[in-house]
C-alpha positions in Angstrom: 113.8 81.6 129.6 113.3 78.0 128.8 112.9 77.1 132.2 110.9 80.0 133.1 108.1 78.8 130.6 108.2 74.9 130.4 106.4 73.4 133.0 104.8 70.1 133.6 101.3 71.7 132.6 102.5 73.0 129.3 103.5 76.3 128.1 103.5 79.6 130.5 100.9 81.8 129.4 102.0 85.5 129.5 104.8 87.7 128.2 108.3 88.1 127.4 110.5 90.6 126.4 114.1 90.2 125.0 115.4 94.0 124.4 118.8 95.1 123.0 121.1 96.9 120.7 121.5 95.5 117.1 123.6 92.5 116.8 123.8 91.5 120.4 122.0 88.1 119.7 118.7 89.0 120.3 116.7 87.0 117.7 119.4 84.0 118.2 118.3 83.7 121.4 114.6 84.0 120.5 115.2 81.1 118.2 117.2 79.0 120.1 114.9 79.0 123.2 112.1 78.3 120.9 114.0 75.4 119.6 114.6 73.8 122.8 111.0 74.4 124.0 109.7 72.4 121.2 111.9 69.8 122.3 110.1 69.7 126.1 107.2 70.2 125.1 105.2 68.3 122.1 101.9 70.3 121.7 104.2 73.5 121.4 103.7 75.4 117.4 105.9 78.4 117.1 105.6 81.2 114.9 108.2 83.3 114.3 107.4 86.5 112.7 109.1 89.7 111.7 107.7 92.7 112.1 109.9 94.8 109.8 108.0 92.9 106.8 104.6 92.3 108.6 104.4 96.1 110.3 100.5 95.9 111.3 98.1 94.0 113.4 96.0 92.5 110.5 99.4 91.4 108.6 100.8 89.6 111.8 97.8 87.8 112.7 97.1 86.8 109.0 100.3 85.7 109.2 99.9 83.3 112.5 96.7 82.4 111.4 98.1 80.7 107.9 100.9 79.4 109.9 98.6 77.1 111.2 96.0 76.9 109.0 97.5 76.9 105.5 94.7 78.0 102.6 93.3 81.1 104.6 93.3 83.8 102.2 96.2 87.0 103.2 94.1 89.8 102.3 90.6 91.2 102.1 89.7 89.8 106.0 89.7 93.1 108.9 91.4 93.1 112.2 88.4 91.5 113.7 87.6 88.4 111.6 91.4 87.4 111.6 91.1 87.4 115.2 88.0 85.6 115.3 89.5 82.8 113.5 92.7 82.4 115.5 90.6 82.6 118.4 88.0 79.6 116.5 92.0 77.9 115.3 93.2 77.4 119.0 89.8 76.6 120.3 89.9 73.7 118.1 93.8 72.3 119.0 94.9 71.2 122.0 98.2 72.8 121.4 99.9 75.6 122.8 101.6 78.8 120.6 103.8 80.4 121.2 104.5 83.5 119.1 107.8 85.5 118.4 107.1 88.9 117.4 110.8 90.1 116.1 111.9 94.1 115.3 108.4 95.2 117.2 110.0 98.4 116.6 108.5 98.4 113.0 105.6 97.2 114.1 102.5 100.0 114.1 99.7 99.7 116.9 102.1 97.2 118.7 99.7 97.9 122.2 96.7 97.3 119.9 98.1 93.8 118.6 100.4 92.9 122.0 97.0 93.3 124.0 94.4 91.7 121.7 96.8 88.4 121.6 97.4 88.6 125.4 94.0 88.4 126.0 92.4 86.0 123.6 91.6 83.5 126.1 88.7 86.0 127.2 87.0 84.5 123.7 87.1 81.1 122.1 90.6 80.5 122.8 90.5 77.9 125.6 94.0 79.5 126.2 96.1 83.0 124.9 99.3 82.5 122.8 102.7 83.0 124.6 104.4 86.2 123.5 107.9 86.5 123.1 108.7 90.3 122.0 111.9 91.1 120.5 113.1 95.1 120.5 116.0 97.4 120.2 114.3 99.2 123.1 111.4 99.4 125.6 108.3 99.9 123.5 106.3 102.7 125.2 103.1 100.5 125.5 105.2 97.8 128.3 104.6 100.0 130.9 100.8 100.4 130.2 99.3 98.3 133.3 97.0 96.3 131.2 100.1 95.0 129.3 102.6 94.7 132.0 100.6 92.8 134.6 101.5 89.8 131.5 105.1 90.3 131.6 106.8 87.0 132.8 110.1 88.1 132.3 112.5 90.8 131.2 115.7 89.8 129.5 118.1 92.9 128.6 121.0 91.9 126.2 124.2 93.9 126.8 126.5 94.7 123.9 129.5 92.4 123.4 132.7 93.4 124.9 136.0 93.4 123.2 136.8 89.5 124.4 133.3 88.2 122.7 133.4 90.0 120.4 137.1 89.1 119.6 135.5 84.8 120.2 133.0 84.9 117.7 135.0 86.8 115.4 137.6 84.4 115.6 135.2 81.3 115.8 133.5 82.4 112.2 136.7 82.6 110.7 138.0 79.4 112.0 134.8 78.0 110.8 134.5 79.6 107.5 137.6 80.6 105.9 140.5 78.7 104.7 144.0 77.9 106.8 146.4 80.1 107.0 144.1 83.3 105.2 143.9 85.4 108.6 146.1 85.8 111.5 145.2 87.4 115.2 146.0 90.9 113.3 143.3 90.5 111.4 140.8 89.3 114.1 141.9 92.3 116.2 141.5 94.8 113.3 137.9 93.4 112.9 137.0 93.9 116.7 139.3 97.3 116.9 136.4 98.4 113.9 133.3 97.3 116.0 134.1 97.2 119.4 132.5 101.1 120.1 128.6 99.5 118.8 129.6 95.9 120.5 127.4 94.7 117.6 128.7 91.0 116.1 126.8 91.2 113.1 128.6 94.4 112.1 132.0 92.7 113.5 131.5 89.7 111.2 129.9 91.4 107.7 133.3 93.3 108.2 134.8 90.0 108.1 133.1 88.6 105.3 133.6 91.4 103.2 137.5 91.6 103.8 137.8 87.8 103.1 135.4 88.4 99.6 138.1 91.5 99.0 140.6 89.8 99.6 139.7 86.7 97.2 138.6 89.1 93.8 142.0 91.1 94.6 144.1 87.7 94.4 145.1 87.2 97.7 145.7 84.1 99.6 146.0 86.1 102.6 143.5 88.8 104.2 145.1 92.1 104.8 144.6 94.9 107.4 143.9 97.4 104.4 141.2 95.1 103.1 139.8 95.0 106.4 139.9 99.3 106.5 138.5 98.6 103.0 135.7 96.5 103.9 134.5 98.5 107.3 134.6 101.8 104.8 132.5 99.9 102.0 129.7 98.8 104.8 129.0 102.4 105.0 129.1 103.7 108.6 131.3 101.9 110.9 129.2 100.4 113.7 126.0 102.0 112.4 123.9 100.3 110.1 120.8 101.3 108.4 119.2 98.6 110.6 119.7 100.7 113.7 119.5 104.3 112.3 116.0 103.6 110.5 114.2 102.9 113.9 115.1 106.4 115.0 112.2 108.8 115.4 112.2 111.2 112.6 114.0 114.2 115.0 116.8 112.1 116.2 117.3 111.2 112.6 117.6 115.6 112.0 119.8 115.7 114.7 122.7 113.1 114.0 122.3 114.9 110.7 123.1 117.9 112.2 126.0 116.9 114.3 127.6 115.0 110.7 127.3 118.0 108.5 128.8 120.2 111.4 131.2 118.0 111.8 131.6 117.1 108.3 132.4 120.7 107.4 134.1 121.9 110.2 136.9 118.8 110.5 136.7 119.2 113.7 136.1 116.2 116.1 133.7 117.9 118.8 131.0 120.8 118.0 129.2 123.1 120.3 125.9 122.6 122.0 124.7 126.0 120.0 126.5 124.6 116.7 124.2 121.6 116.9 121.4 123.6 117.8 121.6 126.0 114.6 122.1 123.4 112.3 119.2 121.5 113.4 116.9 124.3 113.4 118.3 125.0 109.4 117.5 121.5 108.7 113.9 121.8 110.6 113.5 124.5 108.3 114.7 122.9 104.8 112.8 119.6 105.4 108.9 121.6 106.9 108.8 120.6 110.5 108.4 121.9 113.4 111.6 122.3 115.6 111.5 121.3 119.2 112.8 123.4 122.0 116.5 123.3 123.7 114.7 121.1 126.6 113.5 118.4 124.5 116.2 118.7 122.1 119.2 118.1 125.1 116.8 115.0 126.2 117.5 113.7 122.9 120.8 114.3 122.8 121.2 112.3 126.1 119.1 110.0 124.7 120.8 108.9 121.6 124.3 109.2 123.4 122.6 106.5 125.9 122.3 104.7 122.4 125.8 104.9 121.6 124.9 107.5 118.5 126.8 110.1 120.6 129.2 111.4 122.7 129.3 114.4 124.9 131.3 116.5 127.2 131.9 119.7 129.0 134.0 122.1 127.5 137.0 122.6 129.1 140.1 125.0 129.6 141.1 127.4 126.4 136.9 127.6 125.9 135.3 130.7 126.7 132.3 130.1 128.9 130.9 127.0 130.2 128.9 124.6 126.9 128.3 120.8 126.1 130.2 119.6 123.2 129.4 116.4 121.1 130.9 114.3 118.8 130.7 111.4 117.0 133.2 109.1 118.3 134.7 107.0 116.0 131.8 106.9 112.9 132.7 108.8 110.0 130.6 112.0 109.9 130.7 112.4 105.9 129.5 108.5 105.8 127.0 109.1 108.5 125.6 112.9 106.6 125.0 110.4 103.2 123.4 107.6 105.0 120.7 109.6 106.6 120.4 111.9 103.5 119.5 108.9 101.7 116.5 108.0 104.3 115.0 111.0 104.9 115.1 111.7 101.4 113.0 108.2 101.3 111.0 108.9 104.3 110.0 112.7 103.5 109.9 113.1 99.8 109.2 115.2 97.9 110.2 117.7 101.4 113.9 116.4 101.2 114.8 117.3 98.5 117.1 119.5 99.0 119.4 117.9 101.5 
Protein backbone atom coordinates (compact mmCIF):
# COMPACT_ATOMS: atom_id res chain seq x y z
CA UNK A 1 0.00 0.00 0.00
CA UNK A 2 2.90 2.25 0.75
CA UNK A 3 4.52 1.62 -2.35
CA UNK A 4 1.42 1.70 -4.34
CA UNK A 5 1.04 5.44 -3.33
CA UNK A 6 4.48 7.03 -2.76
CA UNK A 7 5.98 8.13 -5.79
CA UNK A 8 8.64 10.60 -6.76
CA UNK A 9 5.77 13.22 -7.58
CA UNK A 10 4.13 12.97 -4.22
CA UNK A 11 1.09 11.25 -2.99
CA UNK A 12 -1.26 9.05 -5.42
CA UNK A 13 -4.40 10.69 -5.88
CA UNK A 14 -7.36 8.20 -5.74
CA UNK A 15 -8.80 5.53 -3.52
CA UNK A 16 -8.19 2.81 -1.23
CA UNK A 17 -10.10 0.32 0.54
CA UNK A 18 -8.84 -1.90 3.45
CA UNK A 19 -12.10 -4.31 4.22
CA UNK A 20 -12.34 -6.99 6.99
CA UNK A 21 -13.82 -8.67 9.91
CA UNK A 22 -13.32 -7.00 13.35
CA UNK A 23 -10.02 -7.42 14.87
CA UNK A 24 -8.11 -8.57 11.84
CA UNK A 25 -5.82 -5.42 11.95
CA UNK A 26 -7.54 -3.31 9.80
CA UNK A 27 -6.99 0.19 11.30
CA UNK A 28 -3.30 -1.07 12.41
CA UNK A 29 -2.58 -1.28 9.05
CA UNK A 30 -4.26 2.04 8.17
CA UNK A 31 -2.08 3.60 10.70
CA UNK A 32 1.04 2.04 10.17
CA UNK A 33 1.12 2.72 6.31
CA UNK A 34 0.25 6.25 7.08
CA UNK A 35 3.18 6.33 9.38
CA UNK A 36 5.57 5.24 7.03
CA UNK A 37 4.20 7.54 4.22
CA UNK A 38 4.88 10.52 6.22
CA UNK A 39 8.27 9.24 6.52
CA UNK A 40 8.76 9.36 2.38
CA UNK A 41 7.08 11.93 1.81
CA UNK A 42 7.40 15.47 3.73
CA UNK A 43 4.41 17.57 2.37
CA UNK A 44 2.15 14.53 3.46
CA UNK A 45 -0.75 15.72 6.54
CA UNK A 46 -2.85 12.83 7.56
CA UNK A 47 -6.09 12.75 9.21
CA UNK A 48 -7.35 10.05 10.74
CA UNK A 49 -10.86 10.01 11.50
CA UNK A 50 -13.54 7.67 12.88
CA UNK A 51 -16.59 7.40 11.62
CA UNK A 52 -18.38 5.74 14.50
CA UNK A 53 -18.05 9.23 16.36
CA UNK A 54 -18.18 11.54 13.30
CA UNK A 55 -21.19 9.53 11.35
CA UNK A 56 -22.08 12.38 8.66
CA UNK A 57 -20.56 14.29 5.87
CA UNK A 58 -20.68 17.78 7.62
CA UNK A 59 -18.97 16.16 10.95
CA UNK A 60 -16.07 14.50 8.98
CA UNK A 61 -15.16 17.37 6.89
CA UNK A 62 -15.53 19.82 9.91
CA UNK A 63 -13.43 17.55 11.28
CA UNK A 64 -10.52 17.54 8.40
CA UNK A 65 -10.96 20.96 8.00
CA UNK A 66 -9.89 21.86 11.86
CA UNK A 67 -7.31 19.33 11.54
CA UNK A 68 -5.64 21.63 9.55
CA UNK A 69 -6.87 24.71 10.22
CA UNK A 70 -7.26 24.86 14.01
CA UNK A 71 -9.94 27.90 15.19
CA UNK A 72 -12.66 26.97 12.50
CA UNK A 73 -15.73 26.84 14.40
CA UNK A 74 -17.46 22.78 14.62
CA UNK A 75 -20.93 23.72 14.13
CA UNK A 76 -23.39 26.10 12.66
CA UNK A 77 -21.36 25.88 8.85
CA UNK A 78 -23.61 23.41 6.07
CA UNK A 79 -22.21 20.68 3.94
CA UNK A 80 -21.39 23.17 1.39
CA UNK A 81 -19.36 25.94 3.15
CA UNK A 82 -17.17 23.19 4.91
CA UNK A 83 -16.38 22.03 1.60
CA UNK A 84 -15.77 25.34 0.26
CA UNK A 85 -13.19 25.94 2.76
CA UNK A 86 -11.24 22.70 2.55
CA UNK A 87 -11.34 23.22 -1.02
CA UNK A 88 -9.96 27.26 -0.27
CA UNK A 89 -7.37 25.14 2.74
CA UNK A 90 -5.60 22.91 0.09
CA UNK A 91 -5.62 25.53 -2.59
CA UNK A 92 -3.54 27.46 -0.31
CA UNK A 93 -0.80 24.47 0.82
CA UNK A 94 1.35 22.86 -1.19
CA UNK A 95 0.83 19.67 0.68
CA UNK A 96 -0.78 16.63 0.02
CA UNK A 97 -3.75 14.75 2.46
CA UNK A 98 -4.30 12.04 2.85
CA UNK A 99 -7.46 11.11 4.72
CA UNK A 100 -8.37 7.87 6.73
CA UNK A 101 -11.98 7.42 6.98
CA UNK A 102 -12.17 4.36 9.72
CA UNK A 103 -15.72 2.21 10.64
CA UNK A 104 -17.30 3.89 7.26
CA UNK A 105 -19.91 1.46 8.20
CA UNK A 106 -21.27 4.14 10.69
CA UNK A 107 -20.89 6.57 8.51
CA UNK A 108 -24.46 7.97 6.85
CA UNK A 109 -24.31 9.26 3.06
CA UNK A 110 -20.78 7.64 2.77
CA UNK A 111 -21.26 7.93 -1.44
CA UNK A 112 -22.31 11.56 -0.73
CA UNK A 113 -19.01 12.40 1.31
CA UNK A 114 -16.57 9.45 -0.52
CA UNK A 115 -17.52 11.36 -3.93
CA UNK A 116 -17.52 15.00 -2.91
CA UNK A 117 -13.73 14.44 -1.43
CA UNK A 118 -12.75 12.34 -4.57
CA UNK A 119 -13.55 15.03 -6.61
CA UNK A 120 -12.50 18.25 -5.06
CA UNK A 121 -9.87 18.92 -7.39
CA UNK A 122 -12.71 19.88 -9.97
CA UNK A 123 -12.88 23.32 -7.51
CA UNK A 124 -10.17 25.26 -5.75
CA UNK A 125 -8.28 22.32 -4.71
CA UNK A 126 -5.17 22.29 -7.01
CA UNK A 127 -5.38 18.57 -6.03
CA UNK A 128 -8.26 15.90 -4.27
CA UNK A 129 -7.30 14.28 -0.86
CA UNK A 130 -6.20 10.61 -0.91
CA UNK A 131 -8.81 8.38 0.60
CA UNK A 132 -8.01 5.44 2.52
CA UNK A 133 -11.50 3.71 3.58
CA UNK A 134 -11.53 1.33 6.26
CA UNK A 135 -14.79 -1.30 6.50
CA UNK A 136 -16.12 -4.48 7.90
CA UNK A 137 -17.54 -4.99 4.41
CA UNK A 138 -17.95 -3.65 0.83
CA UNK A 139 -19.96 -0.49 1.23
CA UNK A 140 -22.70 -0.59 -1.48
CA UNK A 141 -21.69 2.79 -3.06
CA UNK A 142 -17.79 1.05 -4.23
CA UNK A 143 -19.36 -0.43 -7.06
CA UNK A 144 -21.12 2.87 -8.26
CA UNK A 145 -18.89 3.72 -11.43
CA UNK A 146 -18.35 7.29 -10.50
CA UNK A 147 -16.64 6.00 -7.31
CA UNK A 148 -14.87 2.94 -8.48
CA UNK A 149 -13.18 4.33 -11.52
CA UNK A 150 -10.91 6.08 -8.14
CA UNK A 151 -10.18 2.84 -6.55
CA UNK A 152 -6.29 2.34 -6.57
CA UNK A 153 -6.42 -0.60 -4.71
CA UNK A 154 -8.33 -3.19 -2.82
CA UNK A 155 -6.87 -4.80 0.26
CA UNK A 156 -9.05 -7.74 1.87
CA UNK A 157 -7.85 -8.74 5.48
CA UNK A 158 -8.47 -12.45 6.18
CA UNK A 159 -9.26 -13.53 9.79
CA UNK A 160 -6.32 -14.91 11.80
CA UNK A 161 -5.79 -18.51 11.85
CA UNK A 162 -5.20 -20.51 14.94
CA UNK A 163 -1.02 -20.08 14.51
CA UNK A 164 -1.43 -16.02 14.52
CA UNK A 165 -3.62 -15.92 16.51
CA UNK A 166 -1.82 -18.23 18.98
CA UNK A 167 1.75 -15.44 18.06
CA UNK A 168 0.14 -12.40 19.10
CA UNK A 169 -1.48 -13.98 21.89
CA UNK A 170 1.62 -15.18 23.12
CA UNK A 171 3.66 -12.03 22.10
CA UNK A 172 1.16 -9.69 24.38
CA UNK A 173 1.70 -11.81 27.16
CA UNK A 174 5.34 -12.05 26.89
CA UNK A 175 5.26 -8.34 26.64
CA UNK A 176 2.84 -7.54 29.22
CA UNK A 177 2.54 -9.78 31.95
CA UNK A 178 4.84 -10.97 34.57
CA UNK A 179 7.28 -14.28 34.43
CA UNK A 180 6.09 -17.32 35.14
CA UNK A 181 2.01 -16.00 35.46
CA UNK A 182 0.95 -18.03 32.13
CA UNK A 183 1.97 -21.14 30.57
CA UNK A 184 1.22 -22.49 26.73
CA UNK A 185 -2.24 -23.83 28.45
CA UNK A 186 -3.20 -20.65 28.95
CA UNK A 187 -2.23 -19.21 25.47
CA UNK A 188 -4.08 -22.14 23.93
CA UNK A 189 -7.15 -21.75 26.08
CA UNK A 190 -7.22 -18.04 24.84
CA UNK A 191 -6.98 -18.97 21.08
CA UNK A 192 -9.28 -22.31 21.65
CA UNK A 193 -12.01 -19.23 22.90
CA UNK A 194 -11.46 -17.06 19.65
CA UNK A 195 -10.23 -18.99 17.05
CA UNK A 196 -14.09 -19.52 15.36
CA UNK A 197 -14.19 -15.20 14.81
CA UNK A 198 -10.16 -15.18 14.08
CA UNK A 199 -10.59 -11.82 15.73
CA UNK A 200 -7.19 -10.73 17.93
CA UNK A 201 -8.77 -8.07 19.75
CA UNK A 202 -11.40 -10.44 21.18
CA UNK A 203 -8.36 -13.16 21.67
CA UNK A 204 -6.38 -10.56 23.75
CA UNK A 205 -9.28 -8.59 25.93
CA UNK A 206 -9.85 -12.38 26.95
CA UNK A 207 -6.39 -12.21 28.01
CA UNK A 208 -6.37 -9.10 29.72
CA UNK A 209 -9.31 -9.82 31.54
CA UNK A 210 -8.10 -13.34 32.88
CA UNK A 211 -4.68 -11.83 33.95
CA UNK A 212 -6.93 -8.70 35.89
CA UNK A 213 -9.00 -11.90 37.42
CA UNK A 214 -6.49 -13.54 38.13
CA UNK A 215 -4.58 -10.61 40.14
CA UNK A 216 -8.03 -9.38 42.40
CA UNK A 217 -8.51 -13.24 43.10
CA UNK A 218 -4.77 -13.52 44.57
CA UNK A 219 -3.21 -15.49 42.17
CA UNK A 220 0.38 -15.43 41.02
CA UNK A 221 -0.60 -17.63 38.36
CA UNK A 222 -3.44 -17.30 35.51
CA UNK A 223 -5.77 -20.26 35.51
CA UNK A 224 -7.85 -21.99 32.65
CA UNK A 225 -11.12 -21.27 34.83
CA UNK A 226 -10.18 -17.55 34.89
CA UNK A 227 -9.69 -17.70 31.36
CA UNK A 228 -13.58 -19.57 30.91
CA UNK A 229 -14.27 -16.72 33.43
CA UNK A 230 -13.05 -13.91 31.49
CA UNK A 231 -14.36 -15.06 27.74
CA UNK A 232 -18.00 -15.53 29.79
CA UNK A 233 -17.73 -11.93 31.45
CA UNK A 234 -16.90 -10.33 27.77
CA UNK A 235 -20.40 -11.22 26.93
CA UNK A 236 -20.58 -13.29 23.68
CA UNK A 237 -17.63 -15.24 22.85
CA UNK A 238 -16.20 -14.01 19.53
CA UNK A 239 -19.00 -11.51 19.08
CA UNK A 240 -18.80 -8.22 20.29
CA UNK A 241 -21.13 -5.39 20.25
CA UNK A 242 -18.63 -3.89 17.78
CA UNK A 243 -19.55 -6.32 15.12
CA UNK A 244 -23.29 -7.09 15.91
CA UNK A 245 -24.25 -3.18 15.91
CA UNK A 246 -23.29 -2.73 12.16
CA UNK A 247 -25.94 -5.33 11.34
CA UNK A 248 -28.86 -4.11 9.43
CA UNK A 249 -31.83 -3.99 11.71
CA UNK A 250 -33.31 -7.61 10.18
CA UNK A 251 -30.19 -9.58 10.55
CA UNK A 252 -30.22 -8.19 14.06
CA UNK A 253 -34.17 -9.99 14.29
CA UNK A 254 -32.95 -12.90 12.99
CA UNK A 255 -29.78 -14.03 15.14
CA UNK A 256 -32.39 -13.05 17.72
CA UNK A 257 -34.46 -15.51 16.48
CA UNK A 258 -32.12 -18.35 16.03
CA UNK A 259 -30.75 -17.45 20.14
CA UNK A 260 -34.18 -17.63 21.69
CA UNK A 261 -34.95 -20.84 19.63
CA UNK A 262 -32.04 -22.13 20.63
CA UNK A 263 -32.01 -20.67 23.95
CA UNK A 264 -35.25 -22.45 24.87
CA UNK A 265 -35.05 -25.43 23.07
CA UNK A 266 -31.23 -26.61 24.38
CA UNK A 267 -30.85 -27.84 21.39
CA UNK A 268 -27.65 -27.12 19.25
CA UNK A 269 -29.29 -26.86 15.65
CA UNK A 270 -33.08 -25.53 14.84
CA UNK A 271 -35.07 -25.87 11.73
CA UNK A 272 -35.26 -23.61 8.77
CA UNK A 273 -39.28 -23.18 9.72
CA UNK A 274 -38.25 -22.86 13.58
CA UNK A 275 -36.25 -19.82 12.61
CA UNK A 276 -38.77 -18.70 10.27
CA UNK A 277 -41.72 -18.52 12.96
CA UNK A 278 -39.80 -17.03 15.52
CA UNK A 279 -38.71 -14.32 13.32
CA UNK A 280 -41.97 -13.52 12.05
CA UNK A 281 -43.22 -13.44 16.13
CA UNK A 282 -40.50 -11.00 16.67
CA UNK A 283 -41.48 -8.90 13.32
CA UNK A 284 -44.66 -8.78 14.96
CA UNK A 285 -43.66 -7.70 18.72
CA UNK A 286 -41.11 -5.05 17.55
CA UNK A 287 -43.85 -3.32 14.29
CA UNK A 288 -42.03 -4.20 11.18
CA UNK A 289 -42.62 -5.52 8.32
CA UNK A 290 -41.29 -9.20 7.84
CA UNK A 291 -39.53 -10.11 4.65
CA UNK A 292 -40.28 -13.14 2.56
CA UNK A 293 -38.52 -16.82 2.81
CA UNK A 294 -36.35 -15.62 -0.35
CA UNK A 295 -34.89 -12.66 1.20
CA UNK A 296 -34.86 -14.03 4.53
CA UNK A 297 -32.57 -17.45 3.33
CA UNK A 298 -30.23 -14.70 1.50
CA UNK A 299 -29.65 -13.43 4.85
CA UNK A 300 -29.20 -16.39 6.44
CA UNK A 301 -26.34 -17.20 3.87
CA UNK A 302 -25.30 -13.95 4.37
CA UNK A 303 -24.59 -13.66 7.98
CA UNK A 304 -23.29 -17.37 7.93
CA UNK A 305 -20.75 -15.92 5.21
CA UNK A 306 -20.09 -13.55 8.26
CA UNK A 307 -19.31 -16.18 10.66
CA UNK A 308 -22.79 -15.28 12.69
CA UNK A 309 -24.04 -18.73 11.53
CA UNK A 310 -23.85 -22.04 10.69
CA UNK A 311 -25.97 -24.25 8.49
CA UNK A 312 -26.62 -27.63 7.18
CA UNK A 313 -28.93 -30.14 5.67
CA UNK A 314 -30.78 -32.27 7.76
CA UNK A 315 -29.84 -35.58 7.64
CA UNK A 316 -30.89 -39.31 8.50
CA UNK A 317 -33.61 -39.80 11.53
CA UNK A 318 -35.23 -36.29 10.01
CA UNK A 319 -38.40 -36.53 8.33
CA UNK A 320 -38.26 -34.70 4.99
CA UNK A 321 -35.56 -32.75 3.52
CA UNK A 322 -34.88 -28.85 5.72
CA UNK A 323 -31.81 -26.51 6.38
CA UNK A 324 -30.85 -26.39 9.99
CA UNK A 325 -28.77 -23.64 11.70
CA UNK A 326 -26.92 -23.08 14.58
CA UNK A 327 -24.82 -20.98 16.38
CA UNK A 328 -21.56 -22.69 16.56
CA UNK A 329 -19.76 -22.19 19.48
CA UNK A 330 -21.48 -18.53 20.91
CA UNK A 331 -23.67 -18.85 23.67
CA UNK A 332 -27.32 -18.38 22.52
CA UNK A 333 -28.63 -17.13 26.07
CA UNK A 334 -25.50 -14.42 25.94
CA UNK A 335 -26.16 -13.74 22.30
CA UNK A 336 -30.57 -13.39 23.05
CA UNK A 337 -29.32 -10.54 25.95
CA UNK A 338 -26.88 -8.77 23.85
CA UNK A 339 -29.16 -7.97 21.08
CA UNK A 340 -32.19 -7.45 23.38
CA UNK A 341 -30.22 -4.77 24.82
CA UNK A 342 -29.63 -2.96 21.28
CA UNK A 343 -32.71 -3.20 19.74
CA UNK A 344 -34.29 -2.16 22.84
CA UNK A 345 -31.79 1.08 22.25
CA UNK A 346 -32.23 1.22 18.61
CA UNK A 347 -36.26 0.83 18.58
CA UNK A 348 -37.62 2.15 21.73
CA UNK A 349 -40.23 2.66 22.87
CA UNK A 350 -41.25 -0.60 20.09
CA UNK A 351 -38.95 -2.99 22.02
CA UNK A 352 -40.16 -3.02 24.80
CA UNK A 353 -41.26 -6.08 25.21
CA UNK A 354 -38.51 -8.26 24.22
Amino acid sequence: MVNTLASGYGLTEGLILIRGEPGVGKTSVAKLSSAKLKEKLDSLDVVHINCRTYRTPTSVVQRVVSSLLPGVPDRGLSYEEVVLILEKVLSGEDRDLLIVLDEVDYLRDGDTLVYTLLRLHEGDAPKSPTLVVVARWDPPYMMDDSIRSFMVTRLPLEKYTPEQLEAIVRYRAEEALEEGSFDDEIVSKVVELSEHMGNARVALKILYLAARLSEEAGLSKITPDMVSEAASRIGVIGITEDSLTPLDLHDKILLLAVSKRLASSGRSWIKMGDLLEEYRLLCEEVGVLPYKYTAIWKRVRNLKNMGFLEAKKSGEGMKGQTTLISLGSIPADKLQEKLKEILREELSPLASNL
